[in-house]
LOZA-874536 format. One line per field, with one value per atom (N, C-alpha, C): residue in one letter; x, y, z; atom name. Coordinates in pm, 1 decimal. Layout:
BEGIN
resn c(A:...)
x c(X:...)
y c(Y:...)
z c(Z:...)
name c(CA:...)
//
This chain:
BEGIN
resn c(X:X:X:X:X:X:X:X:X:X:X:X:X:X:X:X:X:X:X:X:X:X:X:X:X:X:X:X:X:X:X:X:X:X:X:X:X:X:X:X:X:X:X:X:X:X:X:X:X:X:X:X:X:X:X:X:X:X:X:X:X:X:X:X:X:X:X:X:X:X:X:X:X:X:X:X:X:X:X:X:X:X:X:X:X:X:X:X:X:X:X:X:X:X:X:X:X:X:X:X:X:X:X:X:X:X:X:X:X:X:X:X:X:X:X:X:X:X:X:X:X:X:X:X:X:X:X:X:X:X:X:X:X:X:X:X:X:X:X:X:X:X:X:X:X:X:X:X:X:X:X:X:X:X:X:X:X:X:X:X:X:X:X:X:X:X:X:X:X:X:X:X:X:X:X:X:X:X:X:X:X:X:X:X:X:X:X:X:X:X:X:X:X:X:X:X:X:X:X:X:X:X:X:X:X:X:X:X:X:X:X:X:X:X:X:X:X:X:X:X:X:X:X:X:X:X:X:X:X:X:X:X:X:X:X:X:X:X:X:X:X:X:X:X:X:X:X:X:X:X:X:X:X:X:X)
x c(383.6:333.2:192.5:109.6:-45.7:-51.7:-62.9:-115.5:-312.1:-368.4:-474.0:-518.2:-587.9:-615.7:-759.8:-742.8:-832.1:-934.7:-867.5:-913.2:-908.0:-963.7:-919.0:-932.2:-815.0:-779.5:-677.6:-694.8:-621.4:-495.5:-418.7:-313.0:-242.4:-329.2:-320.1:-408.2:-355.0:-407.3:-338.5:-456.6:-463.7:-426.8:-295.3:-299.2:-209.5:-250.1:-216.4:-74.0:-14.2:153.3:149.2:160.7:168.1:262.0:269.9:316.3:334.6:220.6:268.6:104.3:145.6:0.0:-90.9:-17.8:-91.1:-118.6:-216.1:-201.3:-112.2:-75.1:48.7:-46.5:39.4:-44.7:50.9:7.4:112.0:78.9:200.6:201.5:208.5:111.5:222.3:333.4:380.5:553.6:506.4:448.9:374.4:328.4:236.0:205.6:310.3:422.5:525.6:597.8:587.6:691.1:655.3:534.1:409.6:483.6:455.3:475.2:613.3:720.6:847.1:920.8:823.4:839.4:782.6:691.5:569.0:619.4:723.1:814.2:947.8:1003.2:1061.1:1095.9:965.5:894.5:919.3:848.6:790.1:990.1:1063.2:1228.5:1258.6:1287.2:1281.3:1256.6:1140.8:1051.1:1107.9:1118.1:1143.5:1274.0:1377.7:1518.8:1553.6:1448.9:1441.5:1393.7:1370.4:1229.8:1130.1:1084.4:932.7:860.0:846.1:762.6:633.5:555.9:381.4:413.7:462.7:477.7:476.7:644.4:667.6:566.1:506.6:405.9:295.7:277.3:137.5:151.3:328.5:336.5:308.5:392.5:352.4:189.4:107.7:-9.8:-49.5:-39.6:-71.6:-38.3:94.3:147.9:59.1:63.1:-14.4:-163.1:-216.5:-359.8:-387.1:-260.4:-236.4:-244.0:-121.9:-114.2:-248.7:-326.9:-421.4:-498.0:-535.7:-648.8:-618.3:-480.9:-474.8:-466.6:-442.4:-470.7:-633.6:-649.6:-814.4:-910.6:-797.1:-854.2:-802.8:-702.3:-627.6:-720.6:-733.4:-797.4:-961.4:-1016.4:-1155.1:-1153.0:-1061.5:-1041.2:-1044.7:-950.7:-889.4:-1026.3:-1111.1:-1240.1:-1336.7:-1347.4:-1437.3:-1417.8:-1256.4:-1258.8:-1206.6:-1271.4:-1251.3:-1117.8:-994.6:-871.4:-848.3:-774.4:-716.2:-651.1:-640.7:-569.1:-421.9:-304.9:-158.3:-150.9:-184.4:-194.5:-272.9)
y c(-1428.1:-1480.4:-1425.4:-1505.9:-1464.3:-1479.8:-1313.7:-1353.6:-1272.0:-1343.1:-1345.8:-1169.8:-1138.6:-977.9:-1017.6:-1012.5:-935.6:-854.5:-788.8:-625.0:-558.9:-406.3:-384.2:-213.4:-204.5:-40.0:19.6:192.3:220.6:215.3:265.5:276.3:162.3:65.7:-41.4:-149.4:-291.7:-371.6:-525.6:-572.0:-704.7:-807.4:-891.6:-959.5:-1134.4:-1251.4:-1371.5:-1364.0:-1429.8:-1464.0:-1633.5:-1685.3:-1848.1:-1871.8:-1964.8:-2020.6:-1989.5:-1910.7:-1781.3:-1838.5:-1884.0:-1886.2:-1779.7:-1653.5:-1546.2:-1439.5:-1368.6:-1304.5:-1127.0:-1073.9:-942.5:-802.7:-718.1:-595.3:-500.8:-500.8:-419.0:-268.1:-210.0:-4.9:13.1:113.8:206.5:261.5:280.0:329.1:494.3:583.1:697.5:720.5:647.5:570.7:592.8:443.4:430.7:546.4:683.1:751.2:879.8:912.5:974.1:920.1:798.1:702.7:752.7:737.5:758.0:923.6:988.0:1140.7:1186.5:1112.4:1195.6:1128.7:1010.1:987.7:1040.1:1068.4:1190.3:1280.6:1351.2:1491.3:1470.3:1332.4:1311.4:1354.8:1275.1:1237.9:1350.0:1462.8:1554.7:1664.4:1673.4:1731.3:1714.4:1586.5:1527.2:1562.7:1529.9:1567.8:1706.7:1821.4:1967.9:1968.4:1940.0:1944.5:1994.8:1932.7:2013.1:1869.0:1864.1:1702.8:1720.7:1807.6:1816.3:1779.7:1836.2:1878.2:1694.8:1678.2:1560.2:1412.3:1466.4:1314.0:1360.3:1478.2:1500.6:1418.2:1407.7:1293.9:1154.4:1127.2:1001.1:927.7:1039.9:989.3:1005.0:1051.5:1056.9:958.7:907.3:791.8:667.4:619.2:546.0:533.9:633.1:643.5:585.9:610.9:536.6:407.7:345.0:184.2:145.8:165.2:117.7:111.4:221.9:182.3:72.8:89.5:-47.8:-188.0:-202.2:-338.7:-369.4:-215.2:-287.3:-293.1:-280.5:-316.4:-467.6:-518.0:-639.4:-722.2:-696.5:-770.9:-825.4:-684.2:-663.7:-790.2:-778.5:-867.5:-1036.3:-1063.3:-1179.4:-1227.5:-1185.6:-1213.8:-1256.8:-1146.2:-1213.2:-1310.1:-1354.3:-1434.3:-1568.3:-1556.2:-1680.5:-1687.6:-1648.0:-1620.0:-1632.2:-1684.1:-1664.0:-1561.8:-1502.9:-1338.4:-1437.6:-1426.5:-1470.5:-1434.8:-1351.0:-1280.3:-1333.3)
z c(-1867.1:-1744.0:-1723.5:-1663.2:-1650.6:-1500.7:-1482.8:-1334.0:-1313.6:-1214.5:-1180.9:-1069.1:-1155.8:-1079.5:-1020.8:-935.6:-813.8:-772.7:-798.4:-806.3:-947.6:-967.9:-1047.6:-1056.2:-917.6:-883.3:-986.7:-928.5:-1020.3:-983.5:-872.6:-816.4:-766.1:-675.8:-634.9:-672.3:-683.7:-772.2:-680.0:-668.0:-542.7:-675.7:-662.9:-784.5:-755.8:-778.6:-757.3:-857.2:-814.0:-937.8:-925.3:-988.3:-1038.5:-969.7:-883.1:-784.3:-630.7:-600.5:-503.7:-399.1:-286.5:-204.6:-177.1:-165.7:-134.4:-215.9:-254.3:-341.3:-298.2:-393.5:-330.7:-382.2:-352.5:-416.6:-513.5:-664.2:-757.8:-747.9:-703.5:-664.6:-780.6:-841.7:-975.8:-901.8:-1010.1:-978.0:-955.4:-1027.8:-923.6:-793.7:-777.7:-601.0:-507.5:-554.9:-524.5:-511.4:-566.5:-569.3:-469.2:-485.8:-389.7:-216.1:-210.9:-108.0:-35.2:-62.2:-109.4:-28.9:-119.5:-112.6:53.9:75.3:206.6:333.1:290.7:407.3:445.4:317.2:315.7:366.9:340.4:435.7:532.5:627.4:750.6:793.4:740.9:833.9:825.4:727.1:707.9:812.6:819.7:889.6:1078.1:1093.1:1244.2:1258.7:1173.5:1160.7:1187.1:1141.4:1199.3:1304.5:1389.9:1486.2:1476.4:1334.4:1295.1:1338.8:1443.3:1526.8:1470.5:1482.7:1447.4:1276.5:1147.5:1077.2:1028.7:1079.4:1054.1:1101.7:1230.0:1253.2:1140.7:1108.7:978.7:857.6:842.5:677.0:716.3:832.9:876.9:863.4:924.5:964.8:803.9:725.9:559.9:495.2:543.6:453.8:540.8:648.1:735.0:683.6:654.3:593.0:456.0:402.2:263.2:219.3:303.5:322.8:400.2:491.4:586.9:468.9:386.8:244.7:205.7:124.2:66.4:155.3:264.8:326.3:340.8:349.1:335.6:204.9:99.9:-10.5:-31.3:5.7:-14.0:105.8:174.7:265.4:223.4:133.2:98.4:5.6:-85.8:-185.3:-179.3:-58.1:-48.3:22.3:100.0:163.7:34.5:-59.3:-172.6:-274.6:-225.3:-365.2:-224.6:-114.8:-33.7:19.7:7.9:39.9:184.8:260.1:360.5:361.8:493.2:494.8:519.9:474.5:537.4:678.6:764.7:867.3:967.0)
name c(N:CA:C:N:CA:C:N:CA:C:N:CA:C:N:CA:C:N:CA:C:N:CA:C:N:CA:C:N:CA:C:N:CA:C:N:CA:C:N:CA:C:N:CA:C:N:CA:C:N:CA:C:N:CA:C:N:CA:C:N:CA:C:N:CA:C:N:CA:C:N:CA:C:N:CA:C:N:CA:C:N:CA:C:N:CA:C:N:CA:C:N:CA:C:N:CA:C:N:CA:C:N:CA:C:N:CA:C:N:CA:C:N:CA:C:N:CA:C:N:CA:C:N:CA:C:N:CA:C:N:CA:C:N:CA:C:N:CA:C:N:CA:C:N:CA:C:N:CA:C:N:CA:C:N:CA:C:N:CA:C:N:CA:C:N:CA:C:N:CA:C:N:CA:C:N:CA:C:N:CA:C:N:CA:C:N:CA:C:N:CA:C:N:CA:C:N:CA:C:N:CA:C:N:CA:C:N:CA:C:N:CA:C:N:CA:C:N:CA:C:N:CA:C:N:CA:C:N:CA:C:N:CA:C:N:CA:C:N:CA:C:N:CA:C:N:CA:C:N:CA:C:N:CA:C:N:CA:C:N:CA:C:N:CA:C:N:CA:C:N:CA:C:N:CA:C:N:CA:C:N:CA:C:N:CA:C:N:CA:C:N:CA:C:N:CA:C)
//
């Protein structure tokens, strides 16, 4: 299957799939696992009542995804794309 890249990050990668209107974003499975772990923490963390501790992963993981929408967003703007949104 040939799909159409976008971008060409390391972690995250803005990428079209053949038959698909919008284009998606492929995580490495590291990323993904990074991702995963720091929410984790955050429930973790809140589940003790470590509240400061735990909103600190949150706002880390939040900072994470917000990059990548605004790399997906950056993307879909230069190659003319409608945002789905």
């Amino acid at each position: 299957m040939e799909v159409d890249a976008l971008t060409d990050q390391g972690n995250y990668t803005v990428i079209r799939l053949p038959g698909r209107k919008f284009p998606g974003v492929l995580v490495q499975g590291d990323s993904l696992s990074i991702l995963v772990a720091n929410l984790r923490q955050s429930r973790d963390r809140l589940q003790q009542g470590e509240h400061e501790d735990g909103i600190g992963w949150l706002i880390q993981v939040l900072d994470d995804l917000e990059a990548v929408q605004r790399t997906y967003e950056a993307a879909l703007t230069e190659h003319s794309i409608p945002l789905p949104y």
